[in-house]
N, C-alpha and C positions, 0 to 999 in steps of 0.2 A: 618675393621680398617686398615689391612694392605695395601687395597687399595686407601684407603685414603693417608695414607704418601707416597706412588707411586709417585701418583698425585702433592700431595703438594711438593714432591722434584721436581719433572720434571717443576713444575710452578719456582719453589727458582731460580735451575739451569739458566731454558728459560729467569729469569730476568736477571740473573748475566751477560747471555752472552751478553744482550743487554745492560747493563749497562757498558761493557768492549765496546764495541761498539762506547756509547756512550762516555765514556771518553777517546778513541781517538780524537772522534771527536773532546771533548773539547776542549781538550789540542795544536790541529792542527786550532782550529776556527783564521782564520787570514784573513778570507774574507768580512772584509767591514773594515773599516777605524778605530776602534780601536782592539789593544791587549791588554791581558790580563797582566797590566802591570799600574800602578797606574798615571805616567804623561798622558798615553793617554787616559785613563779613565777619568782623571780632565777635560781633553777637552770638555765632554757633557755636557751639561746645566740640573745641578740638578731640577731644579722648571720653566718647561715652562708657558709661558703666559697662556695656558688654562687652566694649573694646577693653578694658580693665581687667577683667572677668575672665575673657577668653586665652590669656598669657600663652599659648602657643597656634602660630599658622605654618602652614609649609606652602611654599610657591617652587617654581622649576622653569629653570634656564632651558628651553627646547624649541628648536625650532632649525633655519635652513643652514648654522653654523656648526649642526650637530651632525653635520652629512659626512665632510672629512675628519671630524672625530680627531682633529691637530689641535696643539695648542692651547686654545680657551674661544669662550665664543667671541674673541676680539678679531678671531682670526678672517673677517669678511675685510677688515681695517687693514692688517697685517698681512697678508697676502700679496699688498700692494708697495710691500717696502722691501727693498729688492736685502738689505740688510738684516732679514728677521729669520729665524729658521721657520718658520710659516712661507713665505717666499720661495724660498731653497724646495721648502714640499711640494708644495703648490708645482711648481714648475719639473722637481722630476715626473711627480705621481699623476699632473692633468695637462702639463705645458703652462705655456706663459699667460699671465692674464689676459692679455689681447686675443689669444688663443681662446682659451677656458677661463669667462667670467665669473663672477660670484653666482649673478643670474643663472648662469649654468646647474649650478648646485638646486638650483626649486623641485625641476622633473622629478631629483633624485629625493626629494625630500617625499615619502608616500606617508609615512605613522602607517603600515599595514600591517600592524599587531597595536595600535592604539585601542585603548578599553578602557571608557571613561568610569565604567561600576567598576572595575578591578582598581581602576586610579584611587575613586572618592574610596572605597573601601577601606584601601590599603590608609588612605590620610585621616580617616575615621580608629582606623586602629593603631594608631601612632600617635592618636588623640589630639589631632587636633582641630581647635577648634575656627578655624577661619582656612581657606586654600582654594589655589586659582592659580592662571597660567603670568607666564612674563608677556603680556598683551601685544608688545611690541620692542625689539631690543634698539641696540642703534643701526641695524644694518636696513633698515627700512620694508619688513616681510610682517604684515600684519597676521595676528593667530586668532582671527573675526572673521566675518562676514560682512566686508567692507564694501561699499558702494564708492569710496573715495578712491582706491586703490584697485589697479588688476593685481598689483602685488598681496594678497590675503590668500589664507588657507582653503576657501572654497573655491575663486578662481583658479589657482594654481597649486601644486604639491598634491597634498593627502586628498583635497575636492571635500573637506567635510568642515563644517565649523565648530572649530576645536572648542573654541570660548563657551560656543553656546551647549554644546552637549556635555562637558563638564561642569558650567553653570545648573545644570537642571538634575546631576548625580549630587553636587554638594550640596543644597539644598536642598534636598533628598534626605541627606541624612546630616537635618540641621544645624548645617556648618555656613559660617559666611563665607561670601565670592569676596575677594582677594583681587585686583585687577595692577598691574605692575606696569609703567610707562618710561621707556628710557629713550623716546623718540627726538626728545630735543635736540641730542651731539648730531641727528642724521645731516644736516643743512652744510650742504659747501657754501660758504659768504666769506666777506671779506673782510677783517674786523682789525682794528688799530690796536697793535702791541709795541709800547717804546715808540711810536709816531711813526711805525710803519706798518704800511697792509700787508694784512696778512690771510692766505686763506685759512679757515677752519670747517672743519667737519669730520664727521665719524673716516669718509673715504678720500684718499687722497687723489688728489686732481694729477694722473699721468697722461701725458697725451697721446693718441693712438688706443688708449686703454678703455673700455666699458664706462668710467668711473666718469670721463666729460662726451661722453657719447653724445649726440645731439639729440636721439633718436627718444619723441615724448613719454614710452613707457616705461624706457632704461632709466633715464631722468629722476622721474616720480620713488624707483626702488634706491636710485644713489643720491639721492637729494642736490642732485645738481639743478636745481630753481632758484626763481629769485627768491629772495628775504620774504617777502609779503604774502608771494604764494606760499611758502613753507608755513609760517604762521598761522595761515589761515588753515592750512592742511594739518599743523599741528591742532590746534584747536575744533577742528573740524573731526578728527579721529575721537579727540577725546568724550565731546559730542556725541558724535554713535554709539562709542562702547556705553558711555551713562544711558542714555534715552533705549538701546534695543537688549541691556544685559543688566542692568542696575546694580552696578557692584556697592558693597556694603564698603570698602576700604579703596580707596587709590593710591597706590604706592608712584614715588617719581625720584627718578635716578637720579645722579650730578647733571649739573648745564641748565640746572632749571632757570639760574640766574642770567641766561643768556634770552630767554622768552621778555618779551617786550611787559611792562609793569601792567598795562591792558588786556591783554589776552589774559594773564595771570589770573586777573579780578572777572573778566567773563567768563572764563574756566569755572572758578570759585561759586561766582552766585550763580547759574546753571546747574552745576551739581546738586547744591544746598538747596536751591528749588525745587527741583526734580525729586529730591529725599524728604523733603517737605509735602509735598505732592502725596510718595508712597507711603507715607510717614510711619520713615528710617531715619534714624542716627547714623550720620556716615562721617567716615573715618578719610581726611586726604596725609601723605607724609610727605616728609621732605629732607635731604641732604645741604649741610654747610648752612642751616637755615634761612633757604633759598626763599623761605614762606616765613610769614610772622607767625611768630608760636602760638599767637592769639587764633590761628584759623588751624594748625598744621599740627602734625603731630613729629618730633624728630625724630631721624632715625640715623643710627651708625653702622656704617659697614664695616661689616668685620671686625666690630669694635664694642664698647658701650661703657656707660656710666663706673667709674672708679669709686661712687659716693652715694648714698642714699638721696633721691631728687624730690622735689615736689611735688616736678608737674611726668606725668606718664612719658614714656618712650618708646622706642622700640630697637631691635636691633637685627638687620638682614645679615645672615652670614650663609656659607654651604656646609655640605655634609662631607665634602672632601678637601683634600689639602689642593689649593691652586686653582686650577678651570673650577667655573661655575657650570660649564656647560658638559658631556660626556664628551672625553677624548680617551681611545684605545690605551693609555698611563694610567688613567684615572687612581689615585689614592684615597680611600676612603677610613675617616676618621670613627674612632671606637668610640663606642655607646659612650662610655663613660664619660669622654671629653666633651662628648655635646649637652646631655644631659646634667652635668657638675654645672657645666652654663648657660643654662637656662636656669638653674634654681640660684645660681648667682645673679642673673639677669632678674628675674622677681622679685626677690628680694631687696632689689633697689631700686624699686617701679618702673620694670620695664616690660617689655614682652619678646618674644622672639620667634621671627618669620625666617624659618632653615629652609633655604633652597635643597632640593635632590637634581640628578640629573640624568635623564632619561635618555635612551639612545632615538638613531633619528627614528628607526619602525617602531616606534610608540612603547619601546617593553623599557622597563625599570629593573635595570640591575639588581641581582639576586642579593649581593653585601648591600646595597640602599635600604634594599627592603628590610632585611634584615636588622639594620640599626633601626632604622625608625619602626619596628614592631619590639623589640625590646625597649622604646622610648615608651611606648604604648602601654605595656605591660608594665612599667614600672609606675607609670601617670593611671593607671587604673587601679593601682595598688594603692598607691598615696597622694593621689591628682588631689584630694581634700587641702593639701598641704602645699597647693600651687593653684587650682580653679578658684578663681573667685574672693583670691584672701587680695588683701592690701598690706603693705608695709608695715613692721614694726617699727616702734622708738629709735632701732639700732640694724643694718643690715645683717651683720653679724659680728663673728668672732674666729682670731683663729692667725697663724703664722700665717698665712697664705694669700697677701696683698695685689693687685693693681701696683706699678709705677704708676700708670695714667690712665687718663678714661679717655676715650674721643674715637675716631675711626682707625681702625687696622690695629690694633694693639692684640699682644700677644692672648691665645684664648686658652693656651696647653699651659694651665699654671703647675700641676702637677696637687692637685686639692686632694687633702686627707683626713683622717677623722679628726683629726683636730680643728678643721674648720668647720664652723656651723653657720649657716645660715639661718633667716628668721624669715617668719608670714604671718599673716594674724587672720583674725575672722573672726568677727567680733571680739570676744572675751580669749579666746582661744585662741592661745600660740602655740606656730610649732616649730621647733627645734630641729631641719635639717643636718645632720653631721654628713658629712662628704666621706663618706667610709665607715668600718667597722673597726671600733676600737677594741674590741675582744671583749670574753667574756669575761666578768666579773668586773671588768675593766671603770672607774669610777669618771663619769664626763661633769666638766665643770661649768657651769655656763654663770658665768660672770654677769651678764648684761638682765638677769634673773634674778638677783640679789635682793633682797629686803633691802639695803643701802644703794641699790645702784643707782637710783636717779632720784631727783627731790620728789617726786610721782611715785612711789616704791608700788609694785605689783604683788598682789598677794596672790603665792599657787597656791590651788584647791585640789587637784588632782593631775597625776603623770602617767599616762601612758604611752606605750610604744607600741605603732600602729604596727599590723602585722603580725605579731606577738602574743600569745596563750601565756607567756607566764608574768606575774602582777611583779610592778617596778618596786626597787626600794629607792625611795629620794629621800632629800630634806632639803628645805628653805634654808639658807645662813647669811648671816648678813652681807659676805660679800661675792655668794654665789649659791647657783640652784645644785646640787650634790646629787647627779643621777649614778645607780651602778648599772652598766649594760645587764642582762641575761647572761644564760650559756651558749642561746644561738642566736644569731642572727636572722634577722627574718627577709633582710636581704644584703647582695653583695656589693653593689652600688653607690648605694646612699639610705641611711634610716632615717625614720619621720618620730620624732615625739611630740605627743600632744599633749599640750599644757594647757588646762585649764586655771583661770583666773577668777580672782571675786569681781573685777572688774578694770575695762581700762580705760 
């Protein structure tokens, strides 16, 4: 035992000096064209053309919370509250925390059916175009090849570096790396609510429990450090992953507004540096707009825009109802729910990053797969009508509304061929219906009309992609008059393409 905290000190110290190290560095980072300083950070372009362009990424919740397959992967959090049915599990199925830690769970974490070509494959055939792992969640296990941490995937668990052998499959098959950071909640500190202290962190502070353990490398996995070190450690992660994996997007969970205004802006111009350097357009986001929209791109969880927007978005949601992470329950949502939202999601400048959720020996669920290669199949058929278009005049049309836009809002609106959605691409609109209205069936599109806006659009031709047999339409003043065919060319969603004299 005694050789053990040796060891784990000599690893705590070896991190610290390189995290002093490193935040020299940080703090001296003045070599490429921004500093760490908020005018010159505004000067990057939050949302480049390919981030526009690309309208669909897939990321995945996987990692050492997927081992007991309970709950959701809060359950490293929840374990520890003696009130949670996480608790109750916990304690029949492994004993009491003080017993069987979270820690406990790593050995058991292997991925020994992890297959990073089977991975990038399958997110290439589900079409999309940017994907990468949850880098780091809040339970403190990095999925790198970390020098700050024994807690990482090549010291401990599977022994292989997840990041980096899935990095070199997406890029492979020209997709952007995706890198996902939810490490801020991890820090136990002690912060003023209503004029009293109070602790905060991912884990809660039991005593006898793993969670304030003294012992330096338990510490480093439960963020039980000071403020300063955590800071510097948070900053120091972020650091590695940019400089040894160069992700094209940085996603960043809630709590980002707890990260000191300092670090934020060193983070910031190191990046923007470093993509300067490669020279890439890189993408960072942000929840509760923890970041000025001027550097940031927003993003809603489980939620998104109710309104056609200006400036670009995004919107993180999963492929199942509840955990983000695989638990033995898991629900998984039908094609159609997801795919009606995303072409909702576009059409109102947004994009959307669908998590999956893997088991812990590295295999992805048969129903996963399956929705997301029917998402594939459908975006290879009419992806014209979603890569690379930008917004129309009007998102769409149609019974089938938004209460509200913002996070968590309901996503199962129930959308039918009466609602259309819009995309454009230069000259060329297309006409989304959320279903099949039959055949002969005559669809109206209003927002089409020779009268519809002081700008009136003139159609030039109508077709329906997918489709052998020629449309009958007509322009009228207060709408575009399509009659469906006798079939359908699919069961989903149809695409028609409308060409204009100009818009």
């Amino acid at each position: 035992m005694a050789g053990h905290r040796e060891v784990a000190g000599i690893l705590a110290v070896l991190g610290l000096c390189w995290l002093a190290l490193q935040a020299v560095a940080g703090e001296s980072d003045a070599q490429g064209p921004y500093q760490p300083e908020w005018p010159s950070l505004m000067t990057h372009s939050e949302a480049p053309d390919w981030f526009r362009d690309a309208k669909f990424g897939i990321y995945f919740h996987w990692g050492v919370y997927c081992v007991p397959a309970f709950g959701s992967e809060w359950y490293p959090r929840d374990m520890h509250l003696t009130g949670k049915p996480e608790y109750r599990h916990h304690v029949e199925t492994y004993g009491e925390p003080s017993e069987f830690g979270y820690h406990d769970f790593v050995p058991m974490f292997k991925a020994e059916h992890f297959d990073p070509e089977a991975w990038a494959d399958l997110f290439q055939k589900a079409g999309a175009r940017f994907a990468g792992p949850v880098a780091e969640h809040h339970d403190g296990f990095s999925m790198w090849n970390s020098a700050l941490t024994p807690w990482n995937v090549v010291n401990k668990g599977p022994h292989r570096d997840i990041m980096g052998e899935l990095a070199t499959e997406i890029r492979k098959r020209a997709m952007r790396l995706v890198v996902t950071f939810h490490h801020a909640r991890n820090n136990q500190h002690m912060v003023n609510k209503g004029g009293n202290l109070v602790w905060e962190g991912h884990y809660p502070r039991v005593e006898g429990w793993p969670t304030v353990s003294e012992d330096p490398e338990l510490r480093l996995l439960y963020g039980n450090i000071p403020r300063r070190q955590f800071l510097e450690l948070w900053k120091g992660k972020l650091f590695e992953v940019i400089d040894n994996y160069q992700p094209d997007i940085i996603w960043f969970d809630s709590w980002l507004d707890e990260i000191d205004e300092s670090y934020q802006t060193q983070f910031l111009a190191h990046y923007f540096n470093r993509a300067s350097e490669w020279g890439k357009d890189v993408v960072v986001t942000c929840k509760q707009r923890d970041l000025p929209l001027e550097v940031a791109v927003e993003d809603f969880e489980k939620g998104r825009a109710d309104q056609l927007t200006r400036e670009a978005w995004l919107t993180d949601d999963t492929i199942s109802y509840g955990s983000w992470c695989y638990t033995q329950d898991l629900k998984i949502k039908p094609t159609r729910e997801i795919l009606h939202v995303l072409i909702d999601i576009v059409s109102k400048n947004g994009q959307l990053l669908l998590n999956i959720s893997p088991k812990a020996d590295g295999t992805i669920p048969e129903d996963q797969q399956q929705v997301l290669l029917e998402i594939g199949e459908w975006l290879g058929r009419f992806g014209e009508a979603i890569y690379g278009t930008r917004p129309f005049t009007v998102y769409g049309e149609g019974p089938t509304q938004m209460n509200k836009g913002g996070h968590f809002v309901k996503t199962d609106l129930g959308y039918g061929p009466q609602d259309i959605r819009y995309t454009r691409n230069g000259n060329t609109v297309y006409a989304i219906v959320l279903g099949w209205p039959g055949a002969g069936k005559e669809i109206s599109m209003t927002s089409l009309g020779e009268k519809a806006s002081d700008k009136p659009v003139k159609v030039t031709a109508v077709t329906l992609l997918g489709a052998s047999e020629s449309m009958k339409w007509k322009q009228k003043k207060d709408a575009l008059a399509v009659t469906c065919p006798e079939t359908s060319p699919d069961g989903l969603a149809i695409v028609f393409k409308i060409e204009t004299g100009g818009l």
